[in-house]
Every structure is written in structure tokens, then in C-alpha cells.
C-alpha positions as MATLAB code, in Angstrom:
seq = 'XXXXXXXXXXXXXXXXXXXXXXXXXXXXXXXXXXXXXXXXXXXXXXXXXXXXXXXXXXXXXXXXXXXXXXXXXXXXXXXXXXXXXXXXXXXXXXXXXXXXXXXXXXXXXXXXXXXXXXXXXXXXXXXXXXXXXXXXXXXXXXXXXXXXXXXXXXXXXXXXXXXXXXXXXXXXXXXXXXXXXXXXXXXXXXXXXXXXXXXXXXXXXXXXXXXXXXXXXXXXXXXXXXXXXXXXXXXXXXXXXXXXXXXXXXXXXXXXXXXXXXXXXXXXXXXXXXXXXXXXXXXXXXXXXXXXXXXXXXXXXXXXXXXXXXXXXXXXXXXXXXXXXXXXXXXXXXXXXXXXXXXXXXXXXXXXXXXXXXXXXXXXXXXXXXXXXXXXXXXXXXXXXXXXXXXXXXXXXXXXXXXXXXXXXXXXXXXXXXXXXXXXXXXXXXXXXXXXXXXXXXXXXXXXXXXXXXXXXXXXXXXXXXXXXXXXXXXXXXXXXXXXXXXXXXXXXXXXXXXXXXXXXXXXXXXXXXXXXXXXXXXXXXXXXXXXXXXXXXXXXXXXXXXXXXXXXXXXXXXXXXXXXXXXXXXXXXXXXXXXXXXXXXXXXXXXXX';
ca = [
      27.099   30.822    8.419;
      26.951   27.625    9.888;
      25.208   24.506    7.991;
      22.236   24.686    9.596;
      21.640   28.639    8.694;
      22.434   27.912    5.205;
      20.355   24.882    4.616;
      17.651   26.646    5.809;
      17.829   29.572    3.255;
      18.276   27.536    0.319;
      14.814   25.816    1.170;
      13.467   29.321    1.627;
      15.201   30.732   -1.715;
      13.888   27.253   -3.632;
      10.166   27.399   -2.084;
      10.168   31.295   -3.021;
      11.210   30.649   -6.545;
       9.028   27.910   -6.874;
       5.906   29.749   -5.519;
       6.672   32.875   -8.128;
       7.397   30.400  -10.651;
       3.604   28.902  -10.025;
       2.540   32.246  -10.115;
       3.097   32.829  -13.460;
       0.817   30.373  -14.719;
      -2.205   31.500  -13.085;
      -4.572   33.534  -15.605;
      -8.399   33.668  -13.888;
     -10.033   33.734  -10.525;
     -10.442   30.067  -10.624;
      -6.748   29.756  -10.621;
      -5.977   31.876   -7.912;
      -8.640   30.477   -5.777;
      -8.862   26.769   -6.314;
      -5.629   25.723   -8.616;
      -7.982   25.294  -11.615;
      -9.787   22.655   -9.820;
      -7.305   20.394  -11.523;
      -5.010   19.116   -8.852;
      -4.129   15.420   -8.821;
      -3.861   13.108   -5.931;
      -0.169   13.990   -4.508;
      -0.903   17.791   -4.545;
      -4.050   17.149   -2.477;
      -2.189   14.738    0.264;
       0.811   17.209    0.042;
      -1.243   20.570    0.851;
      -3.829   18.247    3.657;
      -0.654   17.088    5.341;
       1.507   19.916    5.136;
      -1.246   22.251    6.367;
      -1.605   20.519    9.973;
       1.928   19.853   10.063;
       2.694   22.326   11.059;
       5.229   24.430   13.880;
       2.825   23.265   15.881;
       3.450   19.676   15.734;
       7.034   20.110   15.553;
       7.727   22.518   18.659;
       3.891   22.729   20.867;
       3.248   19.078   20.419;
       6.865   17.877   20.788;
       7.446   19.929   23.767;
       4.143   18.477   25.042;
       5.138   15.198   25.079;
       8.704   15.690   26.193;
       6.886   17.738   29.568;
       5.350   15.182   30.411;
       2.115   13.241   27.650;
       4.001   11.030   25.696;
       2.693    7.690   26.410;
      -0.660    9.560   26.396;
      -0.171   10.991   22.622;
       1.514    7.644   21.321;
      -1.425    5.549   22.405;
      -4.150    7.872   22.175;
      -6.000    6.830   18.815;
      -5.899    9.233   15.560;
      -9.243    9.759   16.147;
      -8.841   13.769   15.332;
      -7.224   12.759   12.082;
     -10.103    9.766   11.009;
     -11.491   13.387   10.361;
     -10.228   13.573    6.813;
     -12.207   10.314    5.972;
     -14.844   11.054    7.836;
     -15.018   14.524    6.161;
     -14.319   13.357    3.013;
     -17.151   10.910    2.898;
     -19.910   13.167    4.176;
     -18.995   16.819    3.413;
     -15.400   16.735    1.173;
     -17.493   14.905   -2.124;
     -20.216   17.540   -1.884;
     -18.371   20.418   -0.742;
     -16.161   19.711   -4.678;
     -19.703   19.697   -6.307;
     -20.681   23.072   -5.458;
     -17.839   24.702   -7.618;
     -17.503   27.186   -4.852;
     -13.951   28.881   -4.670;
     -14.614   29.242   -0.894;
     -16.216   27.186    1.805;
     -17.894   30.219    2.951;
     -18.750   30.430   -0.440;
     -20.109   26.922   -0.427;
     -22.534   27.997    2.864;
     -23.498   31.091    1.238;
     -24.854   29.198   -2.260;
     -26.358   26.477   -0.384;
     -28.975   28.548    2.020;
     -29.215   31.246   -1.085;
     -27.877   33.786    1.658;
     -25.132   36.336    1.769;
     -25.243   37.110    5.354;
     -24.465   33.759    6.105;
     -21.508   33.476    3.715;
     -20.503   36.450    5.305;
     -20.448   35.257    8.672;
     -18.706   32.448    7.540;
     -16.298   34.670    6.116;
     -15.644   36.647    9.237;
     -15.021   33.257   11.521;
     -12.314   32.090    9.020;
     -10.930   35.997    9.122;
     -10.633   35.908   13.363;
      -9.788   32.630   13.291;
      -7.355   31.613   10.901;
      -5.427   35.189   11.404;
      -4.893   33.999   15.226;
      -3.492   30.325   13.890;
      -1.582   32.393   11.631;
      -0.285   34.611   14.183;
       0.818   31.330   16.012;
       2.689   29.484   12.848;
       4.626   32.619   12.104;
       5.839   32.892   15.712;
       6.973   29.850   16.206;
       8.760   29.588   12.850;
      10.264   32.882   14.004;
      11.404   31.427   17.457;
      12.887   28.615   15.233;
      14.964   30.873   13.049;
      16.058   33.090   16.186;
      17.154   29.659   17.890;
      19.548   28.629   14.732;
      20.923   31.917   13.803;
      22.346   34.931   15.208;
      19.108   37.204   14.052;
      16.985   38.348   16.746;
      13.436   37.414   17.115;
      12.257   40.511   15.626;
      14.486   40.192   12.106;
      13.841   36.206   12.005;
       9.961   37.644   12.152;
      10.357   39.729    9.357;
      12.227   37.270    7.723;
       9.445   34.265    8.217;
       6.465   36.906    6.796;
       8.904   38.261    4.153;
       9.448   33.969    3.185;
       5.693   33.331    3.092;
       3.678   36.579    2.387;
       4.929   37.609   -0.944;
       4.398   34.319   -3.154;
       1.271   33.547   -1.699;
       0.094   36.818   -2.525;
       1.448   36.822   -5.897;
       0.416   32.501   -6.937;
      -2.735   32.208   -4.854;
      -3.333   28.536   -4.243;
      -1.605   27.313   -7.334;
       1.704   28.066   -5.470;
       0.699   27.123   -2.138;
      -0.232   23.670   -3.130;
       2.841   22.993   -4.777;
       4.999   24.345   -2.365;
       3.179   22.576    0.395;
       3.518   19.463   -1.460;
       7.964   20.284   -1.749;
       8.003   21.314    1.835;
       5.758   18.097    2.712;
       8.133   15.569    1.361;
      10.881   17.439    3.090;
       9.794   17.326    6.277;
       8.157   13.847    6.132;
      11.484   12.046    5.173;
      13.279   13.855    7.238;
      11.670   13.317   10.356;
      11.480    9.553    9.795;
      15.402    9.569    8.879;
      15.679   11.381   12.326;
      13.439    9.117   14.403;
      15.057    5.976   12.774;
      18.664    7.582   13.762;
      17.860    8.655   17.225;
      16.017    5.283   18.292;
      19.103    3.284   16.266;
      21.095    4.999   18.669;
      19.319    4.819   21.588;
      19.607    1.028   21.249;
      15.747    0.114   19.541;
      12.294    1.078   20.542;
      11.726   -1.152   22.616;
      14.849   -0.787   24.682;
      14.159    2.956   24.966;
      10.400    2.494   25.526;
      11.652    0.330   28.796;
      14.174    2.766   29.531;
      11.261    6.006   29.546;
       9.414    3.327   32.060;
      11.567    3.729   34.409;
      12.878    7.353   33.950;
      12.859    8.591   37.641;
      12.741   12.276   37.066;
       9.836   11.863   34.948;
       7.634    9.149   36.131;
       4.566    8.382   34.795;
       5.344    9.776   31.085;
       5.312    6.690   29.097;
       1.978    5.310   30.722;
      -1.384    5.781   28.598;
      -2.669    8.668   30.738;
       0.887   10.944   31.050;
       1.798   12.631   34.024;
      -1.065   13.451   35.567;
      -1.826   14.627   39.447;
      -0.535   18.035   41.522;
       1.330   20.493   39.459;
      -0.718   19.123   36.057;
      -4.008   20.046   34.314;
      -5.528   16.812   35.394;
      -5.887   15.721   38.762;
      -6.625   12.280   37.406;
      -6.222    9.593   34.410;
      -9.487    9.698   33.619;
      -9.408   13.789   33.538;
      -6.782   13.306   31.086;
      -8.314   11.163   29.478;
     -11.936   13.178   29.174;
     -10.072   15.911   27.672;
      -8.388   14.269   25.278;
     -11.364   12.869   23.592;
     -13.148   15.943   23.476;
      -9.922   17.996   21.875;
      -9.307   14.739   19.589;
     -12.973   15.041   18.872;
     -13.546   18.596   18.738;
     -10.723   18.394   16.071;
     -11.787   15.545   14.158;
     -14.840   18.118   13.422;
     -12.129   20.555   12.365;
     -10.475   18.005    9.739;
     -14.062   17.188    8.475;
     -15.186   21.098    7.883;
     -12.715   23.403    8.569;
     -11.512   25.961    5.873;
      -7.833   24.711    5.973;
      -8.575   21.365    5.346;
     -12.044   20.416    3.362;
     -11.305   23.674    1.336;
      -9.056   21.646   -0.267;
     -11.110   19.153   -1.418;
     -12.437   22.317   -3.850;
      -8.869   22.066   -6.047;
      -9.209   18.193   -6.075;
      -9.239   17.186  -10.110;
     -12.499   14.866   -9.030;
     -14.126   13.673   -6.668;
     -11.745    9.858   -6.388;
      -8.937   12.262   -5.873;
     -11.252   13.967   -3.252;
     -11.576   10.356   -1.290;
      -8.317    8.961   -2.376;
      -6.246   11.988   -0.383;
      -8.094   12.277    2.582;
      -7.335    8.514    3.123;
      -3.363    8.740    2.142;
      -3.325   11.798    3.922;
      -4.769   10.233    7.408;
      -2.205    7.602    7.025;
       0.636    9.791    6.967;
      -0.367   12.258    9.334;
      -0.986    9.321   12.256;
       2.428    7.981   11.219;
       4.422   11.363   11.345;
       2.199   12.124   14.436;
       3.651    8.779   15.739;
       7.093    9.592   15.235;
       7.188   13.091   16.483;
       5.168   12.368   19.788;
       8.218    9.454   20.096;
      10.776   11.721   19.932;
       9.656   14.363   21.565;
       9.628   11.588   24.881;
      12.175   10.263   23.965;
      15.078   13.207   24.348;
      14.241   12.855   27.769;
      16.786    9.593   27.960;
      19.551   12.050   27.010;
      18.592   15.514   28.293;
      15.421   16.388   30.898;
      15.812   20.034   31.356;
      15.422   21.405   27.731;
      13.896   25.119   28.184;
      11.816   25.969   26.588;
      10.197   22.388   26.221;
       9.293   23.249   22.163;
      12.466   23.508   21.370;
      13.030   19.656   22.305;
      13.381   18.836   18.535;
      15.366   21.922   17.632;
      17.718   20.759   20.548;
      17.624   17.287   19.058;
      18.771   17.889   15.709;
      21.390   20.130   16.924;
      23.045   17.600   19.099;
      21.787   13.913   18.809;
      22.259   13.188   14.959;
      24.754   14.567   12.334;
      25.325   17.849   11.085;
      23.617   17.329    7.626;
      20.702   15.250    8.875;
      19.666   17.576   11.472;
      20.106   20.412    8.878;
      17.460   18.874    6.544;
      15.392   18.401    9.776;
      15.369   21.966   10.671;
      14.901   22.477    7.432;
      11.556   20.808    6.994;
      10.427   22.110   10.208;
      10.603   25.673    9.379;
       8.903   24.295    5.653;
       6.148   22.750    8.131;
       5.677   25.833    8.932;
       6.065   28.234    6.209;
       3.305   25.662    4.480;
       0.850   26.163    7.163;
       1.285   30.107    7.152;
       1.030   30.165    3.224;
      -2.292   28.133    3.733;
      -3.343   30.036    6.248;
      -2.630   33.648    4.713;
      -4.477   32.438    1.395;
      -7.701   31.636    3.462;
      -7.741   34.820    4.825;
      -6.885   36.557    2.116;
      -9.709   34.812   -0.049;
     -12.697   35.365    2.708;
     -11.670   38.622    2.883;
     -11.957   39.350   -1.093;
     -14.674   37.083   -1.656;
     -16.855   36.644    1.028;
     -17.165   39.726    3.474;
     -18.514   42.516    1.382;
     -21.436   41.989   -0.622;
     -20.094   43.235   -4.573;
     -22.055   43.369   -7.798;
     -18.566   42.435   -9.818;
     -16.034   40.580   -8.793;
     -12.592   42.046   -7.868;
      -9.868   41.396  -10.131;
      -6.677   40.083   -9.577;
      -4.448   42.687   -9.362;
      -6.971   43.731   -6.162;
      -7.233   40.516   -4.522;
      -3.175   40.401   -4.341;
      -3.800   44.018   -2.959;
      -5.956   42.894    0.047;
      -3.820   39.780    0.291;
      -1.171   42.522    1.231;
      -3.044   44.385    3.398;
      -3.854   41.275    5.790;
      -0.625   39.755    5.686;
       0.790   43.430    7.675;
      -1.809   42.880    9.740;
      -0.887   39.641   10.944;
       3.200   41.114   11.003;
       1.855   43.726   13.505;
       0.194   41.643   15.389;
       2.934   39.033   15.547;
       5.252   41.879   17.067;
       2.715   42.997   19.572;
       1.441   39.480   20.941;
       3.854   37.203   23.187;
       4.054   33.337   21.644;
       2.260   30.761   23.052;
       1.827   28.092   20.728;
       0.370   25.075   22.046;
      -2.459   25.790   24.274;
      -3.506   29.006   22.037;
      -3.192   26.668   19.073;
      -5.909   24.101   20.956;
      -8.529   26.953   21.972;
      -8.524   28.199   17.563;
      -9.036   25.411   16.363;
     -12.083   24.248   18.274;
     -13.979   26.860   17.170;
     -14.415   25.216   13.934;
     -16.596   22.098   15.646;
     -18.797   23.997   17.691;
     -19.088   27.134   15.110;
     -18.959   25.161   11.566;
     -19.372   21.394   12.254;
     -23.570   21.073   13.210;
     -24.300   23.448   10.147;
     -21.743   22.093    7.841;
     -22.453   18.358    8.104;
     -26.582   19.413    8.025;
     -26.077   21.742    5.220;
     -25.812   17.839    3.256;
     -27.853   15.487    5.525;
     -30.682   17.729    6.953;
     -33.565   18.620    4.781;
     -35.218   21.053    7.739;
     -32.111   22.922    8.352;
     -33.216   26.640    7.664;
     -31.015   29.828    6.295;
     -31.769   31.287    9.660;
     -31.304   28.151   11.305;
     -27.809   27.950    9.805;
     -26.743   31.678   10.278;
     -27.682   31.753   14.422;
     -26.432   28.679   15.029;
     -23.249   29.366   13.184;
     -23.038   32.721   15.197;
     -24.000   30.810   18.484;
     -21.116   28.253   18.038;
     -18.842   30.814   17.704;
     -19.610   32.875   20.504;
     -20.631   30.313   23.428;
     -17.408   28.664   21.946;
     -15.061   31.854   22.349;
     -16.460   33.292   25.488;
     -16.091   30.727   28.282;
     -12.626   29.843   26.293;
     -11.986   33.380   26.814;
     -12.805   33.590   30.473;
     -10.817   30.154   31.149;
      -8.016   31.811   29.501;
      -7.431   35.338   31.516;
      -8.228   33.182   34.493;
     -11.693   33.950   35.810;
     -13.122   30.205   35.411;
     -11.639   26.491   35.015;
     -14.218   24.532   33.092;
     -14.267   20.286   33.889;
     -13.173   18.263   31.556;
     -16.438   16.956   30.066;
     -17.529   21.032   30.376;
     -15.021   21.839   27.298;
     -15.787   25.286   25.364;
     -16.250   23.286   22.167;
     -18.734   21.189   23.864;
     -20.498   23.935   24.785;
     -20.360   25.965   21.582;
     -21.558   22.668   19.646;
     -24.075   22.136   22.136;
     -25.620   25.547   21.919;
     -25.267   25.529   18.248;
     -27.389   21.993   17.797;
     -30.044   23.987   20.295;
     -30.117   26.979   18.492;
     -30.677   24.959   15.076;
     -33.593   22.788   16.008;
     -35.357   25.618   17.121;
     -34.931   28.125   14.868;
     -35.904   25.183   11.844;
     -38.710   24.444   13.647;
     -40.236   27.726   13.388;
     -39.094   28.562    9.647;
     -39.177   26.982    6.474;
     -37.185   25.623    3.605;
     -36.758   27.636    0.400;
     -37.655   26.014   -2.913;
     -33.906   27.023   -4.081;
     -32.978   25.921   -0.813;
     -33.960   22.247   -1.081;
     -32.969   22.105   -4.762;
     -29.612   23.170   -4.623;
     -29.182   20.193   -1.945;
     -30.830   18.057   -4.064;
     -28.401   18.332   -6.935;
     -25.446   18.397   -4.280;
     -26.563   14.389   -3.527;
     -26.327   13.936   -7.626;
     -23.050   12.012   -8.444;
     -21.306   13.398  -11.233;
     -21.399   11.436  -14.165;
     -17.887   11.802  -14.863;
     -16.821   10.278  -11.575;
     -19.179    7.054  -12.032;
     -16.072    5.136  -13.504;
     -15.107    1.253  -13.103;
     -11.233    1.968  -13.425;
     -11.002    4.913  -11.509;
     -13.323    3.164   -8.725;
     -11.080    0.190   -8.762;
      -7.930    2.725   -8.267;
      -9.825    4.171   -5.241;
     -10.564    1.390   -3.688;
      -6.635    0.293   -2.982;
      -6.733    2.953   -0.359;
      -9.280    1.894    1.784;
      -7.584   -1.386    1.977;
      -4.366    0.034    3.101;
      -6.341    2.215    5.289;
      -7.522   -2.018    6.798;
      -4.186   -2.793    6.222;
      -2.743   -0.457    8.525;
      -5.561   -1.069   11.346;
      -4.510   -4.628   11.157;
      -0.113   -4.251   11.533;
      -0.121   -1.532   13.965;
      -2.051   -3.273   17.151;
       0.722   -5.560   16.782;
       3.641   -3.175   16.077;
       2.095   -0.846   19.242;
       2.389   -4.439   21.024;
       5.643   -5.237   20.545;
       7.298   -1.972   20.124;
       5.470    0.133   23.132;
       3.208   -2.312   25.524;
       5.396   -5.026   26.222;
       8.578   -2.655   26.681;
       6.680   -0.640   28.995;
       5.482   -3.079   30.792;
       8.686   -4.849   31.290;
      10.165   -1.583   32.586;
       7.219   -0.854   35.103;
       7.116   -4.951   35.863;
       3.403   -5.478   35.015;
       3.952   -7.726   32.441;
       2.926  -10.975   32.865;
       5.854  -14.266   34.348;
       5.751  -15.986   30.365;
       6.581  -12.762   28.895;
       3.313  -12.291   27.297;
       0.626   -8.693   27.661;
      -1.078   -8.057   30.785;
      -4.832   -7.325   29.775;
      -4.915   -5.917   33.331;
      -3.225   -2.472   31.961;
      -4.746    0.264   30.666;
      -1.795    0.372   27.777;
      -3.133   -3.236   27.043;
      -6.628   -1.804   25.678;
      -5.207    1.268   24.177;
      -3.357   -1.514   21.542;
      -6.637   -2.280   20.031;
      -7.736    1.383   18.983;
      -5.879    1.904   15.685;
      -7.927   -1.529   14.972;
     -11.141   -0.550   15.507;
     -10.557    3.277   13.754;
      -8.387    2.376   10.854;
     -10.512   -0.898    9.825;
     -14.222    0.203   10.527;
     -13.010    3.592    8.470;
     -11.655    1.340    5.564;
     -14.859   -0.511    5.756;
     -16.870    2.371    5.214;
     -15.037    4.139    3.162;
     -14.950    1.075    0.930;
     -18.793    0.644    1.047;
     -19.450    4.409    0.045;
     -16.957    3.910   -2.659;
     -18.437    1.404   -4.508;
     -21.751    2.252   -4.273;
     -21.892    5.469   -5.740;
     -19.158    5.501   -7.981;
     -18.456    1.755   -9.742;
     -21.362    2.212  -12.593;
     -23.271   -0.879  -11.993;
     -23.641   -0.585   -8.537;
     -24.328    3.195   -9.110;
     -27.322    2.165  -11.622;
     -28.585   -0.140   -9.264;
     -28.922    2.429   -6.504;
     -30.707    4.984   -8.711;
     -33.320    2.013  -10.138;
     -34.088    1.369   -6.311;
     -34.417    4.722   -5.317;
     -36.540    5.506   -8.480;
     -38.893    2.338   -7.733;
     -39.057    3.742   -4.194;
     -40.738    6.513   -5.342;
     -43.407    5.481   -7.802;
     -44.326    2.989   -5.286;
     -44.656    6.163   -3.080;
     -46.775    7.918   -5.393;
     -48.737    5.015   -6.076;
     -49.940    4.450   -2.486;
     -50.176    8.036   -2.196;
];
């Protein structure tokens, strides 16, 4: 065996062992589902990272930029990603309060209604087994690529490497494990970008260079390469598209299963805030890096085939043995953590939120039913070809047009009905899935601005204000919400609020150093290379590049600003006081003009 081959099984041994290892310790359903509810800060940014992080990133993304986006995905804001904030502030909080062990869970307490947890349930079951499907294929093609098994053993091998401690820990081992094969990965892809653009001779020699790379031209700008043979016939196509996907997935990061569901193992509710800010940090960094190098192979090697394999290719030939072991490595951990996250979610909504039970199943049953949909997802794996990227975009969008409407009103609305919420769950999903479906097998090509989760969402929002308008609000309806927008009294802390508050200012910190690092490290390269910039060396404003420097500013700092706000209002105690003596003056001045 070769280094690469065995670096990559003594991950897989260690993350095994470790899993079983957690697996020991857990004793209850609370355990199994949710860690105990006691997870820290580090576990929380660990599993949030490592579960988008995934093969995804590393191959689909990668070999997206190196086609042909780079310039596009470098100075495209992480406006998907200001979805963990976002979500953190306005659903994460509240999702931790309703001691759920599900977020189907969560929907089915809050409109007192099973068949709404179950449909909840069944969207996480179609949907998450098809992301599934997609992170164990491409950590399969990844293991076929490095070692002399064929793609059918490296499959078994990938499900065999996943499947059995997640079934056996629950989430105790898949946070912990996520969190290992998160600092893996992490810092060894930013040893490997800092090697590769050493080498290359800087960033913003090679940025120049990718200007003016002939057999590519175009990639580098802000739009891509765009025009004949492309999706896009135009920038501003391009352009349209990516803020809906960015968008559509922000809505994702803010409700979906993979990634608020977290929030419900979070030890309290600063942990809650404190990870989804850490977490957004490192996820636009690594984003940064890989969308970097996945352009910038191109300066060594154009005709990689298939494009995903651009970083695979990379750390086989640009950077020693031993570093691009470790980054294999941690890009087959990227994705065994997304598959073990992944597998748990549908193992969960399938014990715990499709069929209505009197008594809840025990362990030994769960694991059983774990089991049982981890073979499906093998069989399915062997039966359906790969295609990671684009298949990877239409699953996840589901989640905004199906789950973001009723999950952000499920806090904020006070109409919102439990018939309201069911149909327009069910509406999202299907006027979602259908013309995603028909653009998929060929029969339509939707505009830009026409996107299926635009659609879905837009249906969904319809199908809500109607339905509300003709039905009412339960008493148990309106209370549970009620005590959802209650602060726990545990969490109303000066020291703790003070420890919280550091990360919105790095989150401002950040917003502020990278217009200037995207300036001098990207802009002014490029534009030296394409000979736009201006005769005294400094930006051309003319460009679009030029305005794409100022968007990590205006996301990173109005997020820190709001997160900050939020923070010390409801949780710093006199501040907290002061908001409940206003609101309770409020309302016997109410009464008393009433």
C-alpha cells in the first residue's frame, strides 16, 4: 500500500474506534438523539462545519471552479453561509427551547399536530437519503481514485466506515467524530492552499497569471465563464442564479435538519449563537481556499477529467507525499462526517417522527431501523450513476421553499395555522420538486429568476396566507409560542453574555480585513493581468470585481451588528429586565385604554 491508501485507513480505523468508543457512553433516548443536550461550543462548530463540508465542496465545488466559476465563487459573498447567524438568531435559540430531539419534532409540538411532524418527517427521509446517496458516492469515487479497489468495494467500504458507528453512538459519536474529522480537514486544506500558492509564486502572482490563462478565459472575472457552451448566456444570468442558489441555501443553513438540528445538542443557548458565528467564519474561509485552488490547478494542468477530481489530482502531484496524504485524508473525513450526519437524520425521522406510537421505541430498535435505512441507501448507491454537484444543488433547495416560510413563521407569525403550516409545507415541497424534476430529464429550462426554489417558496407563502386566513389559532397553539419567546433564565448571564459577545466582533472584524485582503490579493492582480487597472496602480471602480470587494463588508459587519444587538438585549440581565419592564408597561397601558 502506498502512503496515501494507508493514511487513509488509519483515519477510518481511528474515527471508527472513536465513534464505538462514544457509543458506549450513551444510556437514554436523549443521548442518542441530541448528545444529552450538553455539547459545548467546539462540538457544535465541529459537527455545523463538518456537515456542509462535505465531498461536495471538496470534488463538485472544486471541479466547478476549476471548469470554469472561480472568480465567480471567490467573489461571490457568503451570503448562503450568513445563514447560520441568521438562523441562529431567529429560529436556532427557539428551536433549543422546545427540547425536541427532532426538528420535525419541533414542528409537530409547536402546531399540536402529528400529521405535520410527520410530513416533516417524510421530507427529511426523501431528502436527506438523496444527499446521502450523493456523499457516499463521491467518497466512494475518492477511494476508487487512490487505491486499487473498484468502485463497487470502495462503496462498500465508505457505508461499512460510516453506517455501523452511527448506528451504534447516535449523535454522541457523530458529533465528536465530526468535530476529529473537522480539524483534519480544515488544517489540512489551509497547509495545502498555503503550499500550492507558495509555489506558484503568491496570490497575487497566480491571480494575474489565471487573468490571462488563454485556454480558459474569462475564469477569474466576477461572473466566470459565461456565454455558448455554458448555463448562462450572460453575466447577469450568472449572476441571477447565483443569488437565488446562495439564497435558497442561506434558507437551508437557517432551517434545515442538518444544520439548525444541531442547535438541539447545544449545552445553551450562548453556545447556540456563539457556533453559528465561529462556524460562518470558518466555512467562508475554507470555502475561500477551496474555490482558490480548485482555479488555480488550472496554471499547472487544464485537462483534469473528471473536473472533481481537481483536488484529488492536486494532492497527488503538486505538494509532498505526506501533506497530500493528510489532505486526502480529510477529504474522505469531509465526507464520512456528512454521511454520518446525514444517516442519523434519517434514521431519527424515521424512528421518531413517521409513525404515530403510543410508547416510544427503545434503543436496541432505533439502531435496528438505523440498519434498515442505511441498506437502503447502499442499494441505491449501486443502482444510481454519481452526479454530485448539480444533484447536490436541486436537494438542498427543497429545504427553502418546503421548510423555510413555515419554519421562520412557526416563531414570528401569530396567524400561522396547523393547516396553514402542513399545506404549505406539502406545497413547497412539491411545486419545488416537480418543475426541478422536469428541468432535470429535460422537458423544460426554467430562467434564472424562474428557479424551482423560487417557485416552491413562492407557492408555499401563497398557500399559507390563505389557508390562515380561513382558520384559526389553537389556544395550545399560541401558548406554546408564547413560552418559545421566554428566555431561559439560566441563559440571562453577564459573564456568559460578555463571552458571546467576542464573536460578533470578530464576525466585524473579519468584514472589515477581508475587503482589503480581496483588494490586494484578487482585484488588483486581476486587473493587472486583464490591464483594467488604473495608470497609478490603484482599483478601477469601473469593474465589476471592484464592487464585489465591498460584499464581505456589508454581510460580515451588518451580521455582527445584529447579532451583537440581539445578544445583549435578551441575554445580559439588566438589559434583559429592562426589556420585560417595557413590555410589561406596554401592556397595562393597553389594558388601561382598553
Amino acid at each position: 500500500m502506498d502512503i496515501f491508501t494507508i493514511t487513509i485507513v488509519i483515519s477510518l480505523v481511528l474515527f471508527i474506534a472513536i465513534g464505538n468508543y462514544a457509543g458506549k457512553n450513551v444510556k437514554n433516548l436523549d443521548d442518542y438523539f441530541v448528545a444529552g443536550r450538553r455539547a459545548p461550543t467546539i462540538l457544535i462548530v465541529g459537527t455545523l462545519v463538518a456537515s456542509v463540508m462535505s465531498s461536495v465542496a471538496f470534488l463538485g465545488e472544486a471541479g466547478f471552479t476549476y471548469d470554469g466559476q472561480m472568480g465567480a465563487y471567490v467573489l461571490f459573498p457568503s451570503t448562503a453561509a450568513a445563514g447560520y447567524v441568521i438562523g441562529a438568531l431567529f429560529f436556532g435559540r427557539y428551536l433549543r427551547r422546545s427540547r425536541a430531539t427532532t426538528v420535525a419534532e419541533f414542528f409537530g409540538q409547536r402546531f399540536n399536530s402529528f400529521r405535520v411532524r410527520q410530513a416533516s418527517g417524510i421530507i427529511i427521509m426523501l431528502s436527506i437519503s438523496i444527499y446521502l446517496l450523493i456523499v457516499t458516492q463521491g467518497a466512494a469515487i475518492l477511494l476508487a481514485d487512490l487505491t486499487d479497489l473498484t468502485y463497487f468495494y470502495s462503496l462498500i467500504v465508505v457505508w461499512l466506515s460510516y453506517t455501523f458507528f452511527t448506528m451504534y453512538s447516535g449523535s454522541k459519536g457523530v458529533i465528536l467524530t465530526d468535530t476529529l474529522m473537522f480539524l483534519l480537514f480544515t488544517g489540512a486544506t489551509l497547509v495545502f492552499a498555503y503550499y500550492i500558492v507558495s509555489d506558484l509564486g503568491g496570490i497575487a502572482s497566480s491571480i494575474e497569471n489565471m487573468a490571462q490563462l488563454e485556454s480558459k478565459p474569462g475564469i477569474a472575472s466576477w461572473s466566470g465563464i459565461v456565454g455558448p457552451g455554458t448555463d448562462w448566456a450572460t453575466p447577469m444570468d450568472y449572476l441571477i442564479w447565483a443569488f437565488v442558489i446562495d439564497i435558497a441555501w442561506s434558507a437551508v443553513y437557517i432551517v434545515g435538519p442538518w444544520q439548525a438540528g444541531r442547535h438541539l445538542m447545544a449545552k445553551n443557548e450562548h453556545v447556540v449563537l456563539r457556533s453559528a458565528m465561529y462556524a460562518l467564519i470558518i466555512v467562508a474561509l475554507l470555502q475561500t481556499a477551496i474555490y482558490v485552488l480548485g482555479g488555480l490547478v488550472n496554471l499547472v494542468k487544464t485537462d483534469i477529467t473528471p473536473s472533481e477530481t481537481v483536488l484529488v489530482w492536486a494532492a497527488k502531484n503538486l505538494v509532498p507525499e505526506f501533506l497530500g496524504a493528510l489532505v486526502l485524508a480529510g477529504i474522505m473525513a469531509a465526507a464520512l462526517s456528512s454521511a454520518s450526519t446525514f444517516l442519523s437524520l434519517v434514521g431519527f425521522s424515521a424512528s421518531n417522527d413517521v409513525v404515530k406510537r403510543e410508547k416510544a421505541l427503545d434503543l436496541r430498535s432505533i439502531r435496528v431501523i438505523m440498519m434498515m435505512v442505511g441498506v437502503v441507501v447502499l442499494l441505491a448507491s449501486l443502482y444510481f450513476p454519481p452526479n454530485i454537484f448539480w444533484l447536490m444543488l436541486f436537494v438542498g433547495t427543497i429545504y427553502a421553499s418546503s421548510w423555510g416560510p413555515v419554519g421562520l413563521m412557526s416563531i414570528w407569525s401569530k396567524h400561522i395555522t396547523e393547516a396553514a403550516a402542513y399545506w404549505g409545507m406539502l406545497s413547497g415541497f412539491v411545486f419545488n420538486v416537480i418543475p426541478a424534476g422536469l428541468e432535470y430529464v429535460g422537458y423544460i429550462t426554467w430562467p434564472s429568476y424562474l428557479h424551482p426554489a423560487i417557485i416552491g417558496t413562492v407557492i408555499s407563502l401563497i398557500t399559507i396566507g390563505i389557508i390562515s386566513r380561513k382558520g384559526t389559532v389553537s389556544e395550545q397553539e399560541a401558548a406554546y409560542r408564547h413560552e418559545l419567546h421566554i428566555t431561559p433564565a439560566g441563559d440571562i448571564e453577564a459573564k456568559k453574555t460578555r463571552t458571546t459577545m467576542i464573536a460578533p466582533v470578530l464576525l466585524i472584524l473579519y468584514g472589515c480585513v477581508m475587503p482589503f485582503a480581496v483588494v490586494n490579493y484578487y482585484i488588483k492582480p486581476y486587473q493587472r493581468g486583464t490591464g483594467e487597472i488604473l495608470a497609478d496602480g490603484s482599483m478601477n471602480w469601473q469593474t465589476g470585481e471592484a464592487w464585489f470587494s465591498l460584499s464581505s463588508a456589508v454581510i460580515f459587519i451588518s451580521l455582527g451588528i445584529l447579532a451583537a444587538m440581539v445578544i445583549w438585549r435578551n441575554y445580559h440581565p439588566a438589559m434583559n429586565q429592562a426589556n420585560k419592564q417595557s413590555k410589561t408597561g406596554s401592556h397595562t397601558e393597553t389594558q388601561s385604554n382598553h
